[in-house]
C-alpha positions in Angstrom: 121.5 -328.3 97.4 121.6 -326.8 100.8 124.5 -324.7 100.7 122.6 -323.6 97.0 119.6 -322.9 99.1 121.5 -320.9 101.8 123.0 -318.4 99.0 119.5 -317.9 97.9 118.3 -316.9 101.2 121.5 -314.1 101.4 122.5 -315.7 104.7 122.7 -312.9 107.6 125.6 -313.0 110.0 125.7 -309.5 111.5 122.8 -310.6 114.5 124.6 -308.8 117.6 122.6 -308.3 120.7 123.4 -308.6 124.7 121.5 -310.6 127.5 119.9 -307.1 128.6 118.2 -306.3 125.3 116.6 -309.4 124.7 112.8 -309.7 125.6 111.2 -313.3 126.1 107.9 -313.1 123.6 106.8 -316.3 124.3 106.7 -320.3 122.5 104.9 -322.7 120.9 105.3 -326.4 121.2 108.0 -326.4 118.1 109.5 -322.7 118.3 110.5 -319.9 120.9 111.0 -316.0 120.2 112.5 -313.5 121.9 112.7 -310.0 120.8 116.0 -307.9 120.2 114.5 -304.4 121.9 116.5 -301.9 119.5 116.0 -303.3 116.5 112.9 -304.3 116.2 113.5 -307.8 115.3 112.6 -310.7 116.6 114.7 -314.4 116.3 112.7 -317.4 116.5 114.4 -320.6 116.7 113.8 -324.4 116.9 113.1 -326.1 119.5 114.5 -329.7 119.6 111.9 -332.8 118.3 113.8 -336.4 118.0 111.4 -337.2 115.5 111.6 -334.9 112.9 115.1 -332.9 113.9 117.2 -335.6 113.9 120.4 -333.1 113.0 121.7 -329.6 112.3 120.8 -330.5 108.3 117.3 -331.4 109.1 117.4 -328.1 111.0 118.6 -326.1 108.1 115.9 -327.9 105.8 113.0 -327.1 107.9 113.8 -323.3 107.9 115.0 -323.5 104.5 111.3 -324.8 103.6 110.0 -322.0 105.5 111.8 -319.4 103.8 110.6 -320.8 100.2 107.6 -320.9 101.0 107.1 -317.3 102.6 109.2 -316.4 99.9 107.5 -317.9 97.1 104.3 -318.7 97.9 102.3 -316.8 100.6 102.5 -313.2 98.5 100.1 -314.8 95.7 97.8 -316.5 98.4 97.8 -313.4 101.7 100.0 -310.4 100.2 103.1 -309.0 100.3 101.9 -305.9 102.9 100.3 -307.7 105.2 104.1 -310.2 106.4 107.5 -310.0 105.7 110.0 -313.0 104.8 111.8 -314.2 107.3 116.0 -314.2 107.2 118.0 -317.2 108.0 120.8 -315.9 110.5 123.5 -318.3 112.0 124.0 -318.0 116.2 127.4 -318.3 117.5 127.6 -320.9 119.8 128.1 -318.3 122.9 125.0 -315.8 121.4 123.2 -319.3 122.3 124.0 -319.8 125.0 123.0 -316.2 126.0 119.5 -316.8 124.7 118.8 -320.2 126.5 120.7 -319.2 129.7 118.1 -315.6 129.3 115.0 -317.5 128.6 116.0 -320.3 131.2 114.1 -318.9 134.1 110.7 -317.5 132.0 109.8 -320.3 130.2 106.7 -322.0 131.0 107.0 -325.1 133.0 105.1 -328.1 130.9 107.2 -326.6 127.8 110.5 -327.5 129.6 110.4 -330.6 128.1 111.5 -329.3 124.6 115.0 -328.0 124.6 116.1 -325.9 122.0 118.7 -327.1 119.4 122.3 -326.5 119.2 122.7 -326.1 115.4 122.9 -322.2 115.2 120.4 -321.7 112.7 116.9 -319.5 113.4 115.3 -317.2 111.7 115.6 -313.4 112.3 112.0 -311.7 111.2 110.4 -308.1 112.3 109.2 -307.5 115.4 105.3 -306.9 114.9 105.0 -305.8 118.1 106.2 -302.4 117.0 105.6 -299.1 115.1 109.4 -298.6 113.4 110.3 -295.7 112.2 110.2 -296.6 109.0 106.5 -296.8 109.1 106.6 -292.9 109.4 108.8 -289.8 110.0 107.1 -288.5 113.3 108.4 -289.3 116.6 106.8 -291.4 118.2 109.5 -292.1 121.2 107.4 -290.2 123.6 104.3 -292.7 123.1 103.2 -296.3 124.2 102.5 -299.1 121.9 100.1 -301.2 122.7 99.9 -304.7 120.9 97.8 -307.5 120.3 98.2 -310.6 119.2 94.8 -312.9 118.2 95.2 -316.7 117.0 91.6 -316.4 114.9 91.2 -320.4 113.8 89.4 -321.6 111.3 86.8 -319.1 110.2 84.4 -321.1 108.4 82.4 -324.6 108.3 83.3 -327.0 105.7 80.2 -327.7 103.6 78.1 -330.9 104.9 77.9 -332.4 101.2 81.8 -333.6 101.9 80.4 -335.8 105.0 77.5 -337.7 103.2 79.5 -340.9 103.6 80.4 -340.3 107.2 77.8 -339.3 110.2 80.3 -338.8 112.9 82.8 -336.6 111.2 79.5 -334.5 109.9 79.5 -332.6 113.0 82.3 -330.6 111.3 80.0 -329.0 109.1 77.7 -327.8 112.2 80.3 -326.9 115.1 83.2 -325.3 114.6 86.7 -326.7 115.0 87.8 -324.6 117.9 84.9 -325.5 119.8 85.4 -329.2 119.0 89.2 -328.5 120.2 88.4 -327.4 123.6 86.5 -330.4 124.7 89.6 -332.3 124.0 91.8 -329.8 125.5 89.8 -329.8 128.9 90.2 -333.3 129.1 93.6 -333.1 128.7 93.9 -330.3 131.1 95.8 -328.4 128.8 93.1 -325.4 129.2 91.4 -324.6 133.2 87.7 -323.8 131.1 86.4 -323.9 128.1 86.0 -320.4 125.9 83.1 -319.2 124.5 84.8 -318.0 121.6 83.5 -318.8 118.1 85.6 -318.3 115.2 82.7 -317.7 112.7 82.0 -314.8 114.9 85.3 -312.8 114.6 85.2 -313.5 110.5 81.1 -313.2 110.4 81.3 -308.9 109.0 79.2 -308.5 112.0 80.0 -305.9 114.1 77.9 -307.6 117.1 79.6 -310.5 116.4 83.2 -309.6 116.3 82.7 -307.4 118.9 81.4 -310.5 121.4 84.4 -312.6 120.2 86.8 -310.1 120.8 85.4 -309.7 124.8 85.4 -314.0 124.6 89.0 -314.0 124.0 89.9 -311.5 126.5 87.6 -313.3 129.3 89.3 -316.2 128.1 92.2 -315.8 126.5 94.1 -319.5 126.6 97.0 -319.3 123.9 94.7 -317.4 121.4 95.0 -313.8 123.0 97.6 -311.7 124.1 98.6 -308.0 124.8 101.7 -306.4 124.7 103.3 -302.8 126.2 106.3 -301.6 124.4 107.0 -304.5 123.9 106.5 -306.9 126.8 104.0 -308.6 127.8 101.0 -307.4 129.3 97.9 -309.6 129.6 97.4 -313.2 128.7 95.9 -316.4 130.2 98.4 -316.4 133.3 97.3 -312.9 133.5 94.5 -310.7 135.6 92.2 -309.0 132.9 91.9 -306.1 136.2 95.8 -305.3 135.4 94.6 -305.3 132.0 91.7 -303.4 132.6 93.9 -300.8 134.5 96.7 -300.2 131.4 94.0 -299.7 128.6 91.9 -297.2 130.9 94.9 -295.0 130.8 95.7 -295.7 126.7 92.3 -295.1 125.7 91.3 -292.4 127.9 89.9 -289.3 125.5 91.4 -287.0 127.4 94.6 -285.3 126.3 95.9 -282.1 127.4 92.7 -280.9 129.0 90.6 -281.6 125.4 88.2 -284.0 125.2 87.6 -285.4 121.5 83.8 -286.0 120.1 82.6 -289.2 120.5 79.4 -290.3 117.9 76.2 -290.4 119.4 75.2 -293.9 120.3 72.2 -296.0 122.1 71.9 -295.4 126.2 73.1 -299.2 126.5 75.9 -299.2 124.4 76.9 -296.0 125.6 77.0 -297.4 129.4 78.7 -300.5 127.9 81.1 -299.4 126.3 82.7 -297.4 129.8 84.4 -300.5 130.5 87.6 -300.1 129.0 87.5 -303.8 127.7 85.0 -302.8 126.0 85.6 -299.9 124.4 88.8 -301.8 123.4 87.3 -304.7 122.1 84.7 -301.9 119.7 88.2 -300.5 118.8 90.2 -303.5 117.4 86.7 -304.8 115.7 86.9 -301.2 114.2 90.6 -302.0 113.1 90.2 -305.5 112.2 87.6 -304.6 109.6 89.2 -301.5 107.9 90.1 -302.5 103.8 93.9 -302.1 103.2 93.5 -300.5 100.2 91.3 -298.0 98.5 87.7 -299.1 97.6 87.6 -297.7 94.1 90.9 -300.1 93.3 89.5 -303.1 95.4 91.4 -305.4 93.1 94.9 -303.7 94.0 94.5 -304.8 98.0 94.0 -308.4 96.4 96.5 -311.2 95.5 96.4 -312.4 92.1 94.4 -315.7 92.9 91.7 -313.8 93.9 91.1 -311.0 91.3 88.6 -313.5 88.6 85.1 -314.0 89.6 82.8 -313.3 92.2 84.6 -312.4 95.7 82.8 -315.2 97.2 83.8 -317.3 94.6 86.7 -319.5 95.1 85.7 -322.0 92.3 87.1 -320.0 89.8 90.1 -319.0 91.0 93.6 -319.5 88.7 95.8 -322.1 90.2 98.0 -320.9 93.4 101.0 -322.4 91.2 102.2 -321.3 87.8 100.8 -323.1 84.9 102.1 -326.7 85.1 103.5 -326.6 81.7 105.5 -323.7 81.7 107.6 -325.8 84.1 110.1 -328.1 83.2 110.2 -331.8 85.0 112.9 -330.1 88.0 110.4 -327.6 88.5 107.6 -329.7 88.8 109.2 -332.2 91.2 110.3 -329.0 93.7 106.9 -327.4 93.8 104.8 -331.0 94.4 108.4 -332.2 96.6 106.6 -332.3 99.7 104.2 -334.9 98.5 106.7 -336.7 96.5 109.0 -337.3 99.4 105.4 -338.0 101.7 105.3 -341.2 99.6 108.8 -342.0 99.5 108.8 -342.3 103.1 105.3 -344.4 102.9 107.0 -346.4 100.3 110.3 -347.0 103.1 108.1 -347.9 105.9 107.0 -351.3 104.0 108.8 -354.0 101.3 107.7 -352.9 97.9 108.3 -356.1 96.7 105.5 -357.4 99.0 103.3 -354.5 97.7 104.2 -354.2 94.4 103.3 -358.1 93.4 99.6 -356.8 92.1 97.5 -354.3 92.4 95.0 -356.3 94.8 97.6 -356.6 97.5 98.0 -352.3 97.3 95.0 -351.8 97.7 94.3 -354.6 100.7 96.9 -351.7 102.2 95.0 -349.0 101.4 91.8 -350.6 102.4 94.1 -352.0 106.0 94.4 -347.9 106.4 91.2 -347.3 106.3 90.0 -349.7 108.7 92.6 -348.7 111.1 91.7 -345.0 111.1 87.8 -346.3 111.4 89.0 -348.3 114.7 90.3 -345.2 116.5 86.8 -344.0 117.3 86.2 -346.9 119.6 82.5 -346.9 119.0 79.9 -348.5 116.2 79.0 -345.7 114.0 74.9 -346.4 113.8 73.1 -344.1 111.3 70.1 -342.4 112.5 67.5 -343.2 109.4 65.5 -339.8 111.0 68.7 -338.2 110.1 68.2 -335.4 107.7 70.7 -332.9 106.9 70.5 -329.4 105.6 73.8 -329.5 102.8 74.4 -325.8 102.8 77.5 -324.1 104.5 76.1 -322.6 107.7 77.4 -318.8 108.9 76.9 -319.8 112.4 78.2 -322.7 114.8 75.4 -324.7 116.1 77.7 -325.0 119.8 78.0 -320.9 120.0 74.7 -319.8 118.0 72.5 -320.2 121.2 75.0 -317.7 123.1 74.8 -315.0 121.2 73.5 -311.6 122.3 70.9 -309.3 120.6 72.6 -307.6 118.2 73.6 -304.1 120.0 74.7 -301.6 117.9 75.0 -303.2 114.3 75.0 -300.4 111.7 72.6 -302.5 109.4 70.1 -304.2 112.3 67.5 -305.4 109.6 70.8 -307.3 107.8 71.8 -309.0 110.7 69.0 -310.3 111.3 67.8 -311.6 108.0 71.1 -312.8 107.1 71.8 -314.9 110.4 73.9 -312.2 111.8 76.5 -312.6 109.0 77.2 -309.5 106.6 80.4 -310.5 104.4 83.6 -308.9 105.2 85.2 -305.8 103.6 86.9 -306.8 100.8 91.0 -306.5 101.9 90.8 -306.3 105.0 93.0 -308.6 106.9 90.3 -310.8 108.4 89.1 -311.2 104.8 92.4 -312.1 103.8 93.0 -314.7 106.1 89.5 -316.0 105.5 90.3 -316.3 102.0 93.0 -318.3 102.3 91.4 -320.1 105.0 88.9 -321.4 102.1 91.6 -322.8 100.0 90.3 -325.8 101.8 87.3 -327.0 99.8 87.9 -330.5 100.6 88.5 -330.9 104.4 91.0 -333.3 106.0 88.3 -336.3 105.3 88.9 -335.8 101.4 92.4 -335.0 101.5 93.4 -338.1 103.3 91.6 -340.2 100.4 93.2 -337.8 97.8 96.6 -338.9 99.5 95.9 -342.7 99.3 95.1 -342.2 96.4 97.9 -340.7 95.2 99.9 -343.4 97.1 98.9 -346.0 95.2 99.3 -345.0 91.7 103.0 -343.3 93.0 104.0 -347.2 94.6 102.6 -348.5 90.7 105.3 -346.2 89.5 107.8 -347.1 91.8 107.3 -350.6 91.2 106.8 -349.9 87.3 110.7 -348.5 87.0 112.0 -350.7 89.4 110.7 -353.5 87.5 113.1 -352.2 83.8 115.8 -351.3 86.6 115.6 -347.3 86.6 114.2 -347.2 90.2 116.5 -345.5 92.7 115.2 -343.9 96.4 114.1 -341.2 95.8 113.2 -341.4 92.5 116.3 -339.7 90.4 114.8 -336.9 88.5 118.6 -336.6 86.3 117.8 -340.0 84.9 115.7 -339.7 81.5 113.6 -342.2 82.2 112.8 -341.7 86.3 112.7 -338.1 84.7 109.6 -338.6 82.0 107.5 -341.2 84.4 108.0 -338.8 87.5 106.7 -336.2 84.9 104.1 -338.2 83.3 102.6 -339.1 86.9 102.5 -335.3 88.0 101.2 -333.9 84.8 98.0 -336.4 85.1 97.6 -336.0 88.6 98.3 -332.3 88.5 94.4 -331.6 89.7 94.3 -333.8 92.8 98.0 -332.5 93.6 96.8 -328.6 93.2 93.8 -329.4 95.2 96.2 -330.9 98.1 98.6 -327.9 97.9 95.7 -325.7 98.3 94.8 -327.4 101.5 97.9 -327.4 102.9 98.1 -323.9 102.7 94.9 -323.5 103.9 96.7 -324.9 107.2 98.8 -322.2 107.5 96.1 -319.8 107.5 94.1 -321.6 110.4 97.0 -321.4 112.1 98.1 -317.8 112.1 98.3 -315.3 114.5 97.2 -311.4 113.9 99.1 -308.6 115.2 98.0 -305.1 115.9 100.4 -302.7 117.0 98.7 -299.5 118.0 100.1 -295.6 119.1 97.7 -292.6 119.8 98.0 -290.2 116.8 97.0 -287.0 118.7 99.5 -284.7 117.7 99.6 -285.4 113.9 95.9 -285.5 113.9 95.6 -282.1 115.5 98.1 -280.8 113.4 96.3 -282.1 109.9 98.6 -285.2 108.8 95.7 -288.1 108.4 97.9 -290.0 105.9 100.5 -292.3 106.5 104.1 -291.5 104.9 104.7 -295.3 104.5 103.8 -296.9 101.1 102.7 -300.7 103.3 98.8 -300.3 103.2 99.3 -302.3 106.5 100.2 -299.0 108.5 96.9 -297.4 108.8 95.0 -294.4 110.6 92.2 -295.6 112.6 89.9 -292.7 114.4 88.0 -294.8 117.1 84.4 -294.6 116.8 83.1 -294.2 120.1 86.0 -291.4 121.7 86.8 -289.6 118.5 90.5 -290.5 119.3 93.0 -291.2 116.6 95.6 -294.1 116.5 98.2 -295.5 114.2 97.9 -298.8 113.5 100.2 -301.4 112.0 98.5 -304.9 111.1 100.6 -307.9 110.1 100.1 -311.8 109.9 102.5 -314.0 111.8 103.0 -317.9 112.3 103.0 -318.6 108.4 104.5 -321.4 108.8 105.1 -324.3 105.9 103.2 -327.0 106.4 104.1 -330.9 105.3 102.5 -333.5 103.9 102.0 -335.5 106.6 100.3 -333.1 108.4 97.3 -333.8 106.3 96.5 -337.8 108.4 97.3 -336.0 111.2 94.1 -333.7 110.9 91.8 -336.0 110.1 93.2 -338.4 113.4 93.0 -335.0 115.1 89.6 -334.5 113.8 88.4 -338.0 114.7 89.5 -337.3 118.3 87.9 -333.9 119.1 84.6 -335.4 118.2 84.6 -338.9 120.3 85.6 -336.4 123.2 83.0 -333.8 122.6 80.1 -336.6 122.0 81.8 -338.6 124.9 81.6 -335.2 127.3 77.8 -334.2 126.0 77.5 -338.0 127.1 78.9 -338.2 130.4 77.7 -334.5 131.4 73.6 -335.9 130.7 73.8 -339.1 132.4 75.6 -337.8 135.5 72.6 -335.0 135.5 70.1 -337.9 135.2 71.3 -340.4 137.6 74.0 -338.4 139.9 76.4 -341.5 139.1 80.1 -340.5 138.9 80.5 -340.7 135.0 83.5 -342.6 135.3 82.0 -345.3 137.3 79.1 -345.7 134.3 79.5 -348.7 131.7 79.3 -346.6 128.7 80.5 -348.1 125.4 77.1 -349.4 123.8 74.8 -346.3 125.9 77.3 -344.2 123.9 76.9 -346.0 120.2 73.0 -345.1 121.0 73.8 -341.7 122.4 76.0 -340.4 119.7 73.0 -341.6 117.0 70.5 -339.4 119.0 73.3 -336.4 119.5 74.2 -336.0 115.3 70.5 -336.5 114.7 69.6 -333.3 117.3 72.7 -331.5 116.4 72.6 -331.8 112.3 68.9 -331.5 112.1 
């Protein structure tokens, strides 16, 4: 089945490169890239993990999975212009050692731990740090490309109707998840300070909004922000923002050849604001992050097929991500649910199913033995507040950032902004709004889809233990043998709904998890000369004429870190979730009483102060 899958993916061999044209791009805690300067490619491979890449076959299936599903998936969920698929590409053992004797010396120190592997196998994708020529037939040799790369998050809060059941994790629907994150990372003292940024910001429409993100993420940039020149990095969180400051003064200055190009009149504050060349960058990418991909008059053409029925806003009446479930035979079926399916084969290995499998009272005493252990993690007594009244609506804004944000400054509809909450709607196809849309796949949160999986568990262990009971029960399940064949069929086609819903918020994953990349070139001489289109048919390569200086760019937008997502990555959210919140209520916590009595928080006996405290905090925080 590998080698099948290999053939599929039209293996590439030719990768040749030398130590002095690679570029270290950076790494993540499961991947490192590094950039081949002349072609404009980049090769991102593993990076070693005992748990999950046990060999070079696991290696090959992991990438393999990745492929498929950038292949097969993402263009009907984010679009075809705004990635491209990724090649698998085999590394002889001495190109290898090249890269990791290259990379040896620039790698971060607390990522040292993680080596990479030694199977060969990566994946060779385009460098979206650049402006190839194949973009367009100008030359552009002469000019500097600036590029940025934003991590967004999540852009939206899950609606407080899915919490009813569940005070604590409630506090999901009123903060957002990146602010919730960087309570947990400061303890950990994986970040020096915790950002300002809020997500709901950068995908509110607002222009004041976006705008004060964008200048968050710059005065903090952690690992959600960073800038590139021609190709090597410029400015990140190890970085100055001065030196940064410096670089874009130059780039965006509006003076070229002794010409200065019209800027649009503007408000005495915004004008003296926008001097600072952070900000006049920050106006510029909200500018670029905004712009529709496509023509306004054909706003369905910029739009994957999921999303062309109903109301933009309206994601309850979108077609199913997958192909109709009966047009599919039971092969089909198994390979499009298989990461679930082999989710609970590995449940089913981790316990006897003959102990399980007696009756249905002792499956779900497991499932009910799950439960209780994820409700033991949070340490505390959950106390509901009966004063506790909730407002079930989705909010626009994050009740943690909301209190920080400036007077809008130079929205071009000020009355909308502020009856709307600051929140206008994005364009339709513009790449914010298509990651946002795919963000909202997700209508069901982690809290849901851990139940949907139990679920699911159970009535797949009744069907184990069903077939193994007449003798047709092998591990896995064979899908060539008639009988495994219809039950493994029967069991998808009636729990086809819960298993879409699941799929939808796994690749609602990816999307929180992407990165955005904007690489930018001035556009002077073709501007000047009357060339405002692009030669390129990818609506991703734009023309962007900054608002403020008059000063034309081309721009080349792409999505990034699509990466597949498993199964089991669905507990571990919720466990994620659970701890962000104990450490955010247990900071707000410590941070009062050590205000109030001037007693060292560590030194306080807090375990039943904090069951009260965290009853008063929801009921201030979701009221």
């Amino acid at each position: 089945m590998v080698l099948g899958m290999i053939n599929d993916c039209q293996l590439a061999i030719d990768c040749k490169f030398s130590s002095d044209q690679l570029i270290y791009r950076g790494e993540g805690n499961s991947s490192l890239v590094v950039a081949i300067q002349p072609t404009c490619q980049v090769i991102r491979l593993l990076k070693s993990d005992a748990k999950k890449l046990q060999n070079a076959n696991d290696v090959l299936t992991h990438l393999l999975q990745h492929i498929d599903f950038n292949r097969n998936i993402l263009p009907d969920v984010i679009g075809e212009h705004l990635f491209s698929s990724p090649q698998l590409v085999y590394l002889e053992s001495r190109q290898l050692e090249t890269i990791k004797s290259f990379v040896h010396d620039k790698r971060p120190s607390f990522r040292l731990e993680k080596t990479l592997t030694n199977c060969g196998y990566a994946l060779l994708m385009n460098d979206c740090c650049t402006i190839p020529p194949a973009i367009d037939n100008y030359d552009w040799s002469l000019h500097s490309v600036i590029a940025v790369e934003i991590k967004p998050k999540q852009g939206f809060l899950p609606n407080a109707n899915l919490f009813r059941m569940n005070d604590v994790l409630k506090l999901k629907s009123q903060i957002c998840r990146f602010g919730l994150s960087q309570f947990y990372k400061l303890q950990k003292k994986s970040i020096k300070s915790i950002s300002s940024y809020c997500p709901l910001d950068l995908f509110s429409g607002c222009p004041s909004r976006t705008f004060h993100a964008l200048l968050c993420l710059m005065n903090n940039p952690q690992n959600n922000f960073r800038v590139f020149l021609n190709s090597h990095l410029l400015f990140d969180d190890q970085c100055d923002i001065g030196h940064l400051r410096s670089v874009l003064s130059r780039f965006l200055s509006v003076r070229r050849n002794g010409k200065h190009f019209k800027a649009n009149p503007f408000t005495d504050d915004v004008a003296n604001k926008v001097i600072d060349p952070i900000h006049s960058f920050a106006l510029l990418l909200a500018q670029i992050l905004t712009v529709p991909l496509c023509d306004d008059s054909k706003e369905n053409d910029c739009q994957p097929e999921i999303y062309r029925k109903g109301n933009k806003n309206d994601y309850k009446h979108m077609p199913n991500v997958i192909r109709e479930l009966e047009n599919l035979d039971c092969q089909q079926r198994y390979v499009f649910y298989r990461t679930f399916i082999e989710f609970f084969e590995k449940m089913a290995n981790l316990t006897n199913i003959n102990d399980l499998n007696n009756n249905q009272t002792a499956l779900q005493s497991f499932i009910n033995d799950h439960y209780r252990q994820s409700d033991d993690f949070m340490a505390i007594k959950n106390k509901k507040s009966k004063s506790l009244t909730i407002d079930h609506h989705s909010l626009v804004q994050c009740r943690l950032h909301a209190s920080k944000q400036p007077n809008p400054l130079f929205c071009d509809s000020l009355s909308e902004c502020q009856d709307k909450s600051l929140q206008h709607g994005l364009p339709v196809g513009c790449i914010l709004d298509s990651i946002l849309r795919a963000q909202q796949l997700d209508t069901i949160d982690s809290f849901i889809a851990v139940d949907l999986m139990d679920k699911l568990f159970l009535k797949y262990k009744t069907l184990k233990h069903d077939l193994s009971i007449q003798g047709d029960c092998l591990y896995p399940i064979d899908t060539q043998r008639p009988e495994c064949r219809e039950r493994l069929e029967k069991f998808i086609v009636q729990n086809s709904q819960d298993l879409d819903t699941l799929w939808r918020f796994l690749i609602s994953l990816t999307a929180k998890d992407c990165s955005i990349m904007i690489a930018m070139k001035h556009d002077d001489d073709r501007y000047e000369n009357g060339f405002v289109q692009p030669s390129s048919t990818s609506c991703s390569s734009i023309h962007v004429t900054d608002k403020t200086t008059g000063r034309p760019y081309l721009c080349r937008l792409s999505i990034i870190d699509l990466d597949y997502k498993p199964a089991c990555k669905i507990q571990r959210m919720l466990h994620n979730d659970r701890r962000m919140i104990l450490t955010f209520l247990s900071s707000i916590y410590k941070s009062n009483k050590c205000h109030e009595t001037g007693v060292a928080a560590d030194n306080i006996q807090m375990e039943e102060q904090l069951t009260d405290y965290i009853g008063q905090e929801l009921a201030s925080y979701l009221t």
